[in-house]
C-alpha positions in Angstrom: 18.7 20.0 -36.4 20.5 16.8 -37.3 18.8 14.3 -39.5 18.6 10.8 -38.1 17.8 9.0 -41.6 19.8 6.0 -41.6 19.3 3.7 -44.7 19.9 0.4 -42.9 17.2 1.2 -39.9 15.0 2.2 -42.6 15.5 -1.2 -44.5 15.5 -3.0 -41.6 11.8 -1.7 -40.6 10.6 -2.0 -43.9 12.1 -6.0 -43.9 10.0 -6.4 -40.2 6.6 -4.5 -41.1 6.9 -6.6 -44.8 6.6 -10.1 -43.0 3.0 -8.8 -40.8 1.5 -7.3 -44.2 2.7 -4.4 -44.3 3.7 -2.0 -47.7 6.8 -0.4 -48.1 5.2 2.9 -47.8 3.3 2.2 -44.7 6.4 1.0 -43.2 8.1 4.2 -44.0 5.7 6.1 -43.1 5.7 4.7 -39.7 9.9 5.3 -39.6 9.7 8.9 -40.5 7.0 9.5 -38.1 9.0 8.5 -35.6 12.0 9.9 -36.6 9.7 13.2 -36.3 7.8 12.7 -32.6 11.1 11.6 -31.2 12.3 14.7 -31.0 10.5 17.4 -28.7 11.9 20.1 -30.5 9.4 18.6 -33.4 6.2 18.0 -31.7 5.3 16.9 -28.2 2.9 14.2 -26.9 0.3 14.0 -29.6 0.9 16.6 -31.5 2.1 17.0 -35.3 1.0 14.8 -37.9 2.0 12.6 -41.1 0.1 10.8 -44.2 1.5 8.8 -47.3 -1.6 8.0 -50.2 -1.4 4.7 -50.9 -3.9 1.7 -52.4 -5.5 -0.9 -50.1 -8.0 -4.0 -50.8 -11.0 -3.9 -48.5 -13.1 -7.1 -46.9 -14.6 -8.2 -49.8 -11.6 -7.8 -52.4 -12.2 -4.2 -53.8 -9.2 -1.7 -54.2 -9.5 1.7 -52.7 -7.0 5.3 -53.1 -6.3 5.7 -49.4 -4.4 8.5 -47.0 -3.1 6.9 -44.2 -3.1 9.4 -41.7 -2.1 9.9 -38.0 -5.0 8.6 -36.0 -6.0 10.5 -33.2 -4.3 10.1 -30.0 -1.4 8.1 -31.3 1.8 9.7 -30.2 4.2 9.7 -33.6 7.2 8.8 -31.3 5.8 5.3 -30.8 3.4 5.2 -33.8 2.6 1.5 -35.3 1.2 1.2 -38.4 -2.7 0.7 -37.1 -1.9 4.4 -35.8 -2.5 5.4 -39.4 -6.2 4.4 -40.4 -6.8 4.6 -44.1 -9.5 6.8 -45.0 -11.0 6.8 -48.8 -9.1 9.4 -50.9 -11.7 10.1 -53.2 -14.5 11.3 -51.2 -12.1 13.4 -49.3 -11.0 14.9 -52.1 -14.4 15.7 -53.1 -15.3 17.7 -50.2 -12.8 20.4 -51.3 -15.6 21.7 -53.6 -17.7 22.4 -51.1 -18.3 25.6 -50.0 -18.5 25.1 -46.4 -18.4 21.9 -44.1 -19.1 21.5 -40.4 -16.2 20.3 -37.6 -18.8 17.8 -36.9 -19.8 16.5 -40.8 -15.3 16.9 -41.4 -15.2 14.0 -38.6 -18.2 12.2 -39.8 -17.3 12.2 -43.5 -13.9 10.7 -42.4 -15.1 7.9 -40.4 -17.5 7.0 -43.0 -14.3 6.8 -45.7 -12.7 4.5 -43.0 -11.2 1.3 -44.5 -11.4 -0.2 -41.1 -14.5 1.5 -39.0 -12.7 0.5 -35.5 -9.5 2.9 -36.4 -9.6 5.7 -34.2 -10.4 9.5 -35.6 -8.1 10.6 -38.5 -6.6 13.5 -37.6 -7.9 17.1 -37.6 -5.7 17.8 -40.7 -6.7 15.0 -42.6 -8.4 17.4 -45.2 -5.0 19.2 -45.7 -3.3 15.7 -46.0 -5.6 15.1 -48.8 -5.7 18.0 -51.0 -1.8 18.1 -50.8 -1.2 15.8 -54.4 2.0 14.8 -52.8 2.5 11.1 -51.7 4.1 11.8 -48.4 3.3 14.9 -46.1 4.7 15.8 -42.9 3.6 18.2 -40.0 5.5 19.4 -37.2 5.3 22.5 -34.2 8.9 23.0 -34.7 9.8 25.5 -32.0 12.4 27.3 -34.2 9.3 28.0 -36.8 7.2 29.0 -34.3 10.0 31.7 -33.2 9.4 33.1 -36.7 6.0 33.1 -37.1 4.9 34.4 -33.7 5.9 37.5 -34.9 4.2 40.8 -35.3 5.8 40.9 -39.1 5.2 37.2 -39.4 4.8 36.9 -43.0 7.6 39.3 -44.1 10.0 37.7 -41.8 8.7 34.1 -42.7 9.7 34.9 -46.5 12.7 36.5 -45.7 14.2 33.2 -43.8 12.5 30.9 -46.2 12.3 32.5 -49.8 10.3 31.3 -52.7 10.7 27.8 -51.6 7.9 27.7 -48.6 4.1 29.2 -49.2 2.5 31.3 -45.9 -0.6 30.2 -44.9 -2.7 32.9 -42.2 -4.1 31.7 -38.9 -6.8 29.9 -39.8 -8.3 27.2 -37.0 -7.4 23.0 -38.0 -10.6 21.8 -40.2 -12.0 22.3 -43.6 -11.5 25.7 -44.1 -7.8 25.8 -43.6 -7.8 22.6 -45.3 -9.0 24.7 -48.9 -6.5 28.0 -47.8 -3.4 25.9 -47.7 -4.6 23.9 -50.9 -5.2 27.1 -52.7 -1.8 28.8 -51.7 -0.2 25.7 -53.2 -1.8 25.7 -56.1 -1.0 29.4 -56.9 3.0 28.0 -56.7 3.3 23.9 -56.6 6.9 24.2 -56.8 7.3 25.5 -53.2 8.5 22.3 -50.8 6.1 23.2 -48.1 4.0 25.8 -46.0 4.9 27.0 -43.0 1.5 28.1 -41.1 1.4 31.5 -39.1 1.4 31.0 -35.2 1.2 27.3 -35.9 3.7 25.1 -37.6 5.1 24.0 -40.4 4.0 21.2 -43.6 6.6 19.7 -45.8 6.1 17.2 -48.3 7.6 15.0 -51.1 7.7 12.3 -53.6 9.0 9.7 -50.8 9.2 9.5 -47.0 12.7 10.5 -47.2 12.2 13.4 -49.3 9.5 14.8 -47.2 11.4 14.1 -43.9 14.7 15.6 -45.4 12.8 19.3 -46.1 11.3 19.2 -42.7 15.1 18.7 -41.4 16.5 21.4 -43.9 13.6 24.4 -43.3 13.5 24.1 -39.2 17.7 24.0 -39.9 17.3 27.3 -41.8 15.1 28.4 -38.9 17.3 27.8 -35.7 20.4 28.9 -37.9 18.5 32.6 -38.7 17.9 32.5 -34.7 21.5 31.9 -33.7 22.7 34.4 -36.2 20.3 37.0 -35.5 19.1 36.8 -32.0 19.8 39.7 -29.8 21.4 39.6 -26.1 18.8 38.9 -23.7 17.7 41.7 -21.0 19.6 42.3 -17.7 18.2 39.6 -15.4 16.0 40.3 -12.6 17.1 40.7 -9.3 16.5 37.4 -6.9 16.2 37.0 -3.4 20.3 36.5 -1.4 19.1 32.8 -0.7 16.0 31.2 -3.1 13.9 28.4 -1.1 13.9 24.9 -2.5 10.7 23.9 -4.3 10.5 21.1 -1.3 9.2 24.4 0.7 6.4 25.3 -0.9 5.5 22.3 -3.2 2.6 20.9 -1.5 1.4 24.6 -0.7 1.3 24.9 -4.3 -0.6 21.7 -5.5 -2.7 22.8 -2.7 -3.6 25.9 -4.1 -3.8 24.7 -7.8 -6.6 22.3 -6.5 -10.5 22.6 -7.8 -12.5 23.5 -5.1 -16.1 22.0 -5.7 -17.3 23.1 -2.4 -18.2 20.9 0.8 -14.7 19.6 0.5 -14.5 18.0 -2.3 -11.3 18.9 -4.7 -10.2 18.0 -7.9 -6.9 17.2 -7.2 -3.7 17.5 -9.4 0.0 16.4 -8.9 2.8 18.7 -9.7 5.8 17.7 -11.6 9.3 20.1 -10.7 11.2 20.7 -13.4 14.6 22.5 -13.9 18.0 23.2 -15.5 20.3 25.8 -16.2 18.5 27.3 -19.2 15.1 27.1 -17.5 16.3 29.0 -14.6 18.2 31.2 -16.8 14.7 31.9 -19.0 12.8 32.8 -16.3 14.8 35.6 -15.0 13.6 38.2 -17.5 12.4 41.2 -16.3 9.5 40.5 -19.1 8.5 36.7 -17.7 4.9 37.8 -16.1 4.8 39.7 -19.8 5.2 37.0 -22.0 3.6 34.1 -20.0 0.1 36.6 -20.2 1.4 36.9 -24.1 -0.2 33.3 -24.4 0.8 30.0 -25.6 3.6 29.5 -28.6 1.4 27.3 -31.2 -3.0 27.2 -30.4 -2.4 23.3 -29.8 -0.9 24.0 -26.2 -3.6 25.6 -24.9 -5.2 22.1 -24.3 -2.1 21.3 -22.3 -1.1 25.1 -20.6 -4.7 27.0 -21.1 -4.0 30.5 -22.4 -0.1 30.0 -20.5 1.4 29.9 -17.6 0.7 31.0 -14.0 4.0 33.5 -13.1 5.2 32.9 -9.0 7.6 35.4 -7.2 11.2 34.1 -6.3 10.8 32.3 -3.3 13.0 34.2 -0.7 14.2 31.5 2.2 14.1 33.8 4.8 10.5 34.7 4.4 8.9 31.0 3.4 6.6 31.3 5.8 4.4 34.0 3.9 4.5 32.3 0.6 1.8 30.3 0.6 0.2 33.4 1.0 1.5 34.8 -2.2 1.3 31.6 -3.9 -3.1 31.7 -3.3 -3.2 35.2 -4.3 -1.5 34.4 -8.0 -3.7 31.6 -8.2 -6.8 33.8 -7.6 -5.7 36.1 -9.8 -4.8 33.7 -12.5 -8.4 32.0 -12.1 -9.7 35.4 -12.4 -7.9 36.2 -15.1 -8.9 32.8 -17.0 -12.7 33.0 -16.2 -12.6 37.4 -17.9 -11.3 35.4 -21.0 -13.7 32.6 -20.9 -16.7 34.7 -20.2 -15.3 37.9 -22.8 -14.9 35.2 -25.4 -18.0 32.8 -24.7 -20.3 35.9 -25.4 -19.0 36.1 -28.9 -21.4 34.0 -30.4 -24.8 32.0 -29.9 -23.1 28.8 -28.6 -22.8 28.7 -24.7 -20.1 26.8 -23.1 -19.1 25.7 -19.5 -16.2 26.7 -18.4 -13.5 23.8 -17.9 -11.5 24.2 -14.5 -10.1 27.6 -14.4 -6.3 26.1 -12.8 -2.7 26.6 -14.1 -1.6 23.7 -15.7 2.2 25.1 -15.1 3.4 27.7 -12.8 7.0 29.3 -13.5 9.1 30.5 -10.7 12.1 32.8 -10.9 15.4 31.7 -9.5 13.9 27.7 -9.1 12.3 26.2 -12.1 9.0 25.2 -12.7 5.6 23.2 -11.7 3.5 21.0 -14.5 0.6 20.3 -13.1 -2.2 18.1 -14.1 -4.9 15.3 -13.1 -2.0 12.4 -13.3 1.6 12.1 -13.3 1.8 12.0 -17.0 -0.2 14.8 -17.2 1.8 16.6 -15.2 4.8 15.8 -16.9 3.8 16.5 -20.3 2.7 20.3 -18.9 6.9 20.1 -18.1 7.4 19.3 -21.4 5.3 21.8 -23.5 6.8 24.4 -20.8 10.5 23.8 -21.9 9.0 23.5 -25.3 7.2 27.1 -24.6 10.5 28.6 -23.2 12.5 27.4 -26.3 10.2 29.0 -28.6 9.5 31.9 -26.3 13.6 32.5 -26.3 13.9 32.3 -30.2 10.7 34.8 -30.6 12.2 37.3 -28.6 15.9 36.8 -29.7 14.9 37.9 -33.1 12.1 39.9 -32.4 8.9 40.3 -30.1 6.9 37.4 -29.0 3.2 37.8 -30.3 1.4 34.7 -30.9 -2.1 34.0 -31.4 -4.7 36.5 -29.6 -6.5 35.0 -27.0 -9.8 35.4 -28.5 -8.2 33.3 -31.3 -7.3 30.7 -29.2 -10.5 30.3 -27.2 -12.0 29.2 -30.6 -9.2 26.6 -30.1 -9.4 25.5 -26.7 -13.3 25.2 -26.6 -13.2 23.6 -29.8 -16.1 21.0 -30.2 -13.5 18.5 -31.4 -11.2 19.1 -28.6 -14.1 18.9 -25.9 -14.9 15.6 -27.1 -11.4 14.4 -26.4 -11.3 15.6 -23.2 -15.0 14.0 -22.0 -14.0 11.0 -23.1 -11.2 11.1 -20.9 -13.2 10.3 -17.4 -11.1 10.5 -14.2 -11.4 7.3 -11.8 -12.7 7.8 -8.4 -9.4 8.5 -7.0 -7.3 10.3 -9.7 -4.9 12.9 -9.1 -4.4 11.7 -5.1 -1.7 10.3 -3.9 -1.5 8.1 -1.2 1.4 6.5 1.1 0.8 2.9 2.6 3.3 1.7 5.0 4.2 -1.6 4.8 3.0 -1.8 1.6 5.1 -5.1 0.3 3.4 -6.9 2.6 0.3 -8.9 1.7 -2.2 -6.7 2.7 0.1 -3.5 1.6 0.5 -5.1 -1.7 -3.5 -5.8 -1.9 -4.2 -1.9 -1.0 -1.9 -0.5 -3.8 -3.0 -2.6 -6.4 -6.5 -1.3 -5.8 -5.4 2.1 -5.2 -3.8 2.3 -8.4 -6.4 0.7 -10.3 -9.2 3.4 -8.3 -6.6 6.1 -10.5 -4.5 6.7 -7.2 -0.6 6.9 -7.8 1.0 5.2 -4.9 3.9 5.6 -3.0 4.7 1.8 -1.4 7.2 2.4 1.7 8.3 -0.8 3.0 11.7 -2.1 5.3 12.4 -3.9 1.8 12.8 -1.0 -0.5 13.2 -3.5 -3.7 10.3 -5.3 -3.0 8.6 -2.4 -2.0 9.9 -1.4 -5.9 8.5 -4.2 -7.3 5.0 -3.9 -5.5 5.0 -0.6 -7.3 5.8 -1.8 -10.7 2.9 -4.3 -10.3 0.2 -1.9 -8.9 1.3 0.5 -11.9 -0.2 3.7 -12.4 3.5 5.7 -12.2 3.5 4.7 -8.6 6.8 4.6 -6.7 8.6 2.1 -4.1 10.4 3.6 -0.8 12.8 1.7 1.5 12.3 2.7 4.9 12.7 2.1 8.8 9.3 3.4 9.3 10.7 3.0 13.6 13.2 5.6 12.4 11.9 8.6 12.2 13.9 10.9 10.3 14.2 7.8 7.6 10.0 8.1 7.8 10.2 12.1 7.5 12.5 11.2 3.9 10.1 8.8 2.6 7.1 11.2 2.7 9.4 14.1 1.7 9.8 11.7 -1.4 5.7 11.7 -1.9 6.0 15.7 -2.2 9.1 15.1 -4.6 7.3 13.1 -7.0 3.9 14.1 -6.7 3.9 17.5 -5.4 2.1 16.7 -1.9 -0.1 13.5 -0.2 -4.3 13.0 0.1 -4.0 9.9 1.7 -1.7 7.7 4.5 -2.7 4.0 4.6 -0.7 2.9 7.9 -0.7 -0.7 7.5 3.1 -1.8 8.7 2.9 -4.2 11.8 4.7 -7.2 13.3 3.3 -9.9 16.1 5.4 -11.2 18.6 3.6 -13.7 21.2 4.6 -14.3 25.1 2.8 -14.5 28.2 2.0 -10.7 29.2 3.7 -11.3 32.5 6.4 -13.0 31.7 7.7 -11.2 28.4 10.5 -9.5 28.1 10.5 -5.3 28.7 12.9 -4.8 25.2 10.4 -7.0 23.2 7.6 -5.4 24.6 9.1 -1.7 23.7 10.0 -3.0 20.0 6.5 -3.9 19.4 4.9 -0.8 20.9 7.8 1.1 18.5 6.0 -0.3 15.3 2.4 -0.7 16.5 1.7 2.6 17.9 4.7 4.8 17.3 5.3 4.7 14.0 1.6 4.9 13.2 1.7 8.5 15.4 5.0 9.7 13.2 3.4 8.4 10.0 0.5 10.1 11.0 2.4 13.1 12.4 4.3 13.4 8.7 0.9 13.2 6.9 -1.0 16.3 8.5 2.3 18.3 8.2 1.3 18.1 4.5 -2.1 17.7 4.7 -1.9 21.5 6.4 0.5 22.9 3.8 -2.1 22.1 0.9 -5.0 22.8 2.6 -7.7 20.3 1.3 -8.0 18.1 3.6 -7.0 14.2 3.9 -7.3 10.6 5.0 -5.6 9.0 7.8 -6.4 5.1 7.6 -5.2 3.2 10.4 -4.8 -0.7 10.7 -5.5 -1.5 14.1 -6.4 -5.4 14.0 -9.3 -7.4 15.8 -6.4 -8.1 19.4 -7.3 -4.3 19.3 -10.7 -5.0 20.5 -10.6 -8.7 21.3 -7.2 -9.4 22.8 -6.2 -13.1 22.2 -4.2 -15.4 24.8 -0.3 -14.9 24.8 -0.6 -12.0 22.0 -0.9 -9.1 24.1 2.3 -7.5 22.7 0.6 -7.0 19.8 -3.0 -6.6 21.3 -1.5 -3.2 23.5 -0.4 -1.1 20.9 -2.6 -2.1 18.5 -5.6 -1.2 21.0 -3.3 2.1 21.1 -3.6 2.8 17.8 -6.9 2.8 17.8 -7.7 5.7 20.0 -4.7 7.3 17.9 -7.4 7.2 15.1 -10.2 8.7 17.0 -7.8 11.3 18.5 -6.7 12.4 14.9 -10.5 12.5 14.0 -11.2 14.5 17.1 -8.1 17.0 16.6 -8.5 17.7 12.8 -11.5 17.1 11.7 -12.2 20.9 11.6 -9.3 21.1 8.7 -10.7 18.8 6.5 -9.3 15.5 7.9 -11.1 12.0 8.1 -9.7 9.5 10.3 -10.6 5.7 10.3 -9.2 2.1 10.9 -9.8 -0.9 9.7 -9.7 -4.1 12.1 -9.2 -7.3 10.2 -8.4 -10.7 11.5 -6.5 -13.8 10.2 -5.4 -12.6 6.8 -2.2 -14.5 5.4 0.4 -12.2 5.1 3.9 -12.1 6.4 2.8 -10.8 9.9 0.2 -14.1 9.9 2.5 -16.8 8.5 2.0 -20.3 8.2 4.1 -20.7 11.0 1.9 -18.3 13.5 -1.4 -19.6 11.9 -0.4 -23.5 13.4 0.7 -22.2 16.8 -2.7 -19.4 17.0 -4.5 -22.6 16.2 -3.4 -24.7 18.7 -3.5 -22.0 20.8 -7.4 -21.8 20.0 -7.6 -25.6 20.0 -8.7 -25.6 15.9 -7.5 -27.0 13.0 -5.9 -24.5 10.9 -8.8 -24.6 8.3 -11.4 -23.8 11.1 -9.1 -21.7 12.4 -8.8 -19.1 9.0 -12.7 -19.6 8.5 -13.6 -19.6 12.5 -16.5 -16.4 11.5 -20.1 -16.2 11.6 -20.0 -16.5 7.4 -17.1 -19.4 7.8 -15.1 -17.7 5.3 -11.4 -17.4 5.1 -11.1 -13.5 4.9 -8.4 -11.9 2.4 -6.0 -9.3 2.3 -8.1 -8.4 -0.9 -11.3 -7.5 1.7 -9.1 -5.5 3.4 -8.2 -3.6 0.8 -11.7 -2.9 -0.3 -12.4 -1.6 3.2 -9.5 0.9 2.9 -10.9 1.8 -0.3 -14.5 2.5 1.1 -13.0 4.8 3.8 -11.3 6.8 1.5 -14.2 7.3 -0.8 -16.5 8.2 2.0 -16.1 11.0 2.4 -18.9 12.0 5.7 -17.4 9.3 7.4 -14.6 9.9 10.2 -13.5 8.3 13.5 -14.9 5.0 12.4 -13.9 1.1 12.8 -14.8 -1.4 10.1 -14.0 -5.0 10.9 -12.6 -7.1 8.3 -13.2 -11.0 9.8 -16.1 -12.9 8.9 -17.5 -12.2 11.7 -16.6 -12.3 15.2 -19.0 -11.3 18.1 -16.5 -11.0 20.6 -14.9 -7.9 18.3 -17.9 -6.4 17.5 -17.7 -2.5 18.8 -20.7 -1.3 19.6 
């Protein structure tokens, strides 16, 4: 592993960080750290840990022995220095004579110590930090160490790459008690330069942050180098399928079936993230694969990410895609049955009774292809793809130089049902609309733009298509969320098939279409032209059927349902004067709606519109507003607020009633009106 230490960075940050108040050793600290989390080798997303003791003033002027340690959920490849709260050394230091001390009084005892009570949570480790004597320590899940110490010899093998210079520290779980182990191991020989910990990582540590970064660097170096020496020639690959489907095939079948059914139609939702490369593909076709991914997970700290491991798919053979999804439900089954035996085993163990968390893969491998991540948000999903290369990568090494046996699942249930780590993950409440994904046509238009901001901020991630793919783009970067911007002809409909093939791309599938795109062109109904008349009905009805069309082809693959929201406009219900070439199709579209309600309604699909009136946007310009107000005989002010509340309606309100319809979810082949009030559109 090369070592990125580069004096004049180092200086550099130190230079920075000195004119904001900030030490030396805070500062480098902070540039170690991320020297550390940037590679994914090292740690991944939240994982790992650092500290450096130093001295701090409080408030009120007195001076204090402090660890600054990793705060949780600070990621160390971005770390600032208010990622490293201060906790008071000595009474941590104190606690090492006790004889026992609770998860619960650990984290208590540490925010009481805390220099600044708003920091957030030291770290897990923070004991270890402490009754290390050494200035600067470091903590990685190096996947090289990990391919040494998930080991059935383990400790042998761990002293016979190391030597005298590294203690061995058992499995013990994070907290207090391995906190006093790993002290006491050092003590017995505090010349060693660090501990590597069985089935979970390794600690250096040092005089300086160079010191301590530098033996972190050398000892996973001495690991990978006793893997590429000594690894063995991986098994004869399994046999594959003559042509392997494309993960487009199945994708939304699979996020389908990875989706938590809490009955009456309701799902907890997940996107999927595809992932592959050469050595991915190349990993997963061992003959051992289903073996090792029941094996478990390479370091206990994944299993909040991957549960006890991955899900393990067939090759997809192209000639016979039709019966996968099939074979994908049946894995899943059998992987949720598989998850709730080790829950239920496990949660018998002891007095303390636990509910089960959602028994679904969080990443599904698939020989020939690649792999899935899966998880409640995109960056959820991704990081799944992460700790699954980082699980093949240690997986590989393991099994190069010997067998893969990591920690026993009834080890790592004491992990993953950890009090600590339950309270991380209730804090973390979804949004009303996490993990769906919805499509809005026309979505860089006013009201589109409206719809995916809300979306977005309701947890949704968005895909904006629009005729202007870059401001469609930029729509997206606004709404936020990891939502995406599409160019498309939505009148084209092999260009409209592409931009919801790019929904299953990204996000493994689509909940919800919001089909908003629309254009008014005014003339006489007998006198306008047959072309002009055609074009409208193209976009107003059309491609609101092929948008629709494209979103129940998905919407049947997964299998849990959907929304179909419609945007129909008031002229669908109330035709104005010289506007029926928007009025027709629009009035089209609107029975298109009730049709889809009628047709698939027994699959799980709602279907609604929305009929708004006189909203700015750039189908209601400036321009139309003055000519449909002198068509109306107004002023242009009573013509915007010409409703029963004399309010100028928003594309905002229209949003909100796209919102409502996709939350309620007993509600189908409905109309809301979105105008102020209008009599003459009211539907009965």
């Amino acid at each position: 592993m090369k070592n990125l230490w580069n004096d004049a960075t180092a200086e550099a940050l130190v230079a920075d960080y000195a004119k904001k108040g900030v030490d030396r050793d805070l500062a480098l600290r902070v540039y170690t750290t991320r020297l550390l989390g940037g590679e994914p080798r090292l740690v991944l997303h939240g994982g790992g840990n650092t500290s450096v003791k130093s001295r701090v003033t409080d408030l009120v002027g007195d001076s204090w022995d402090v660890l600054c340690v990793k705060g949780s959920g600070w990621d160390m490849a971005v770390i600032e220095p208010q990622g490293l709260p201060a906790v008071k050394l000595g009474a941590l230091l104190k606690a090492r004579a006790l004889d026992k001390l609770s998860d619960e009084d650990m984290v208590a005892l540490q925010r009481a110590n805390l220099i600044d009570p708003s920091s957030p949570n030291p770290s897990v480790e923070t004991l270890l930090h402490a009754f290390l004597p050494h200035k600067f320590v470091d903590h990685t899940h190096s996947t090289a160490i990990l391919a040494i110490v998930d080991q059935p010899d383990s400790e042998a093998l761990s002293r016979k790459v190391f030597g005298p210079r590294m203690g061995f520290v058992p499995y013990i779980k994070p907290g207090f008690d391995l906190a006093k182990a790993a002290a006491d191991i050092f003590d017995a020989d505090p010349s060693v330069e660090g501990l590597i910990l069985d089935k979970h990582g390794i600690f250096t540590f040092g005089d300086n942050a160079r010191q301590a970064y530098d033996r972190m660097i050398h000892y996973v170096t001495v690991a990978e180098d006793y893997v590429a020496r000594n690894g063995k020639a991986a098994a004869k690959p399994i046999e594959l399928p003559k042509e392997v489907a494309g993960a487009a095939d199945f994708a939304s079948a699979l996020r389908g079936a990875v989706a938590f059914d809490r009955g009456e139609g309701a799902y907890d939702r997940m996107v999927s993230d595809f992932r592959t490369s050469p050595a991915i593909v190349e990993f997963l076709s061992s003959p051992r694969l289903a073996e090792l991914a029941r094996t478990g997970v390479s370091t206990p700290d994944l299993s909040i990410r991957i549960k006890t491991g991955p899900m393990v798919l067939p090759s997809p053979d192209a000639g016979k895609i039709e019966t996968y999804p099939a074979e994908i439900r049946k894995h899943v089954a059998g992987f949720v049955a598989g998850y709730t035996s080790y829950f239920e085993t496990n949660d018998k163990l002891d007095d303390v009774r636990r509910t089960m968390l959602d028994p679904m893969p969080r990443l599904t491998l698939v020989p020939g292809l690649g792999m899935f991540g899966h998880g409640r948000t995109l960056k959820d999903a991704k990081i799944a793809s992460d700790v699954g290369e980082m699980w093949i990568e240690a997986v590989r090494g393991a099994e190069a130089v010997g067998t893969f046996q990591p920690l026993t699942h009834a080890e790592l249930f004491g992990l993953e049902y950890w009090s600590l780590e339950q309270a991380k993950l209730a804090s973390n409440k979804p949004k009303p609309l996490t993990g769906q994904v919805v499509l809005i046509t026309g979505g860089a238009g006013a009201i589109g733009a409206a719809t995916a901001k809300l979306f977005a901020a309701n947890g949704a991630h968005v895909v904006v298509v629009d005729l202007d793919a870059d401001k469609a783009a930029e729509v997206a970067r606004k709404a936020g969320n990891d939502s995406i911007g599409v160019g498309c002809d939505i009148t084209d409909p092999a260009a409209l098939r592409t931009a919801f093939d790019r929904a299953v791309a990204v996000y493994g599938g689509l909940d919800i279409l919001v089909s908003n795109a629309g254009a008014a062109w005014e003339g006489g109904i007998g006198e306008i032209d047959d072309a002009l008349l055609r074009k409208s009905f193209e976009l107003n009805f059309f491609a609101h059927q092929n948008a629709a069309q494209n979103a129940v082809r998905i919407f049947k693959q997964q299998g849990t349902g959907g929304v179909l929201l419609f945007n129909t406009s008031k002229q669908a219900v109330n035709p104005g004067p010289k506007f029926g070439a928007y009025g027709l199709p629009k009035a089209a579209t609107l029975f298109l709606s009730r049709q889809y309600a009628l047709e698939y309604g027994a699959i799980g699909v709602r279907s609604n519109a929305v009929n708004a009136d006189r909203i700015r946007s750039g189908l209601l310009t400036d321009d139309m507003i003055a000519s449909r107000s002198k068509a109306r005989g107004l002023s242009e002010k009573d013509y915007m607020s010409g409703n029963l509340l004399g309010l100028e309606v928003t594309a905002e309100h229209v949003a909100q009633a796209f919102l409502h319809h996709a939350l309620a979810d007993r509600t189908t082949g409905d109309v809301t009106t979105v105008d102020g009030g209008n009599i003459a559109a009211v539907l009965r």
